[in-house]
C-alpha positions in Angstrom: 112.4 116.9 111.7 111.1 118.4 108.2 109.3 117.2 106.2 111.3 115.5 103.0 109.5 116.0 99.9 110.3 113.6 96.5 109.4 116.2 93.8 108.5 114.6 89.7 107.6 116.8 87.0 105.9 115.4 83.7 104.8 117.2 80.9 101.6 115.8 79.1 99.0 116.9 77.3 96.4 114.6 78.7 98.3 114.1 82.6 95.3 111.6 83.4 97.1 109.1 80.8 100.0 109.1 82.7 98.7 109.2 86.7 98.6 105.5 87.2 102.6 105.6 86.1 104.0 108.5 87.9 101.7 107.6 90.7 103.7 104.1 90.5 106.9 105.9 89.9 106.7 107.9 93.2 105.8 104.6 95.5 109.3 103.2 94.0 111.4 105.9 95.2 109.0 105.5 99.1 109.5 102.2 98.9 113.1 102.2 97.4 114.1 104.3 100.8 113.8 101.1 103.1 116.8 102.4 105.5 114.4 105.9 106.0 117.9 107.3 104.7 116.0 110.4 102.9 113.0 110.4 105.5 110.5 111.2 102.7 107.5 111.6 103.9 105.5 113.4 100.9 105.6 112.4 96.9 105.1 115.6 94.9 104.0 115.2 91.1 104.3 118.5 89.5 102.7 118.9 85.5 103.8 121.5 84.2 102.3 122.2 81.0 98.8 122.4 83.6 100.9 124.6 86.4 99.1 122.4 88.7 100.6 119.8 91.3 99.9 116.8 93.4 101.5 116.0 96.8 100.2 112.8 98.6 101.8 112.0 102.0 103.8 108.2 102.4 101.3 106.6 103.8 99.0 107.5 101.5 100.7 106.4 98.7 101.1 103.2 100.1 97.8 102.5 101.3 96.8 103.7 97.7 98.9 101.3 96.2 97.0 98.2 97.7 94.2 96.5 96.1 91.0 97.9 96.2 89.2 101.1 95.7 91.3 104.4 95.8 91.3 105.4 99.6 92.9 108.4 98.7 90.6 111.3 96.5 93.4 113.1 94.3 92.7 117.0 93.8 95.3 118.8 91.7 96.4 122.4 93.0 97.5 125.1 91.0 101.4 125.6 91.1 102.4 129.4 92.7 
């Protein structure tokens, strides 16, 4: 089976401001999929004003997205 990536871009000057909400954004469309219909298994945040991206796996995102410290150390890689 591969692997089914959701893909965001944002534009932003500072992308730190807006993390938390396109972090948020992506755990709607996980969590939205409740049938598995589009099997996605990786949220991809793409900034393109930095050519840098961020993929985080499902599960990730939604053990991020309970309370607590971050489990989940984000690094931003550059975009090819």
């Amino acid at each position: 089976m591969p692997d089914q990536t959701s893909a965001e871009s944002k534009t932003a000057a500072q992308p730190e401001a807006l993390l938390d909400k396109a972090l948020n954004q992506m755990l709607g469309y996980v969590l939205f999929d409740r049938d598995d219909e589009f099997q996605l298994r990786t949220a991809c945040l793409r900034l393109s004003r930095q050519t840098k991206r961020l993929a985080v796996s499902s599960p990730d995102i939604l053990r991020t997205a309970a309370p607590g410290p971050p489990l989940v150390p984000y690094h931003f890689a550059p975009t090819a």
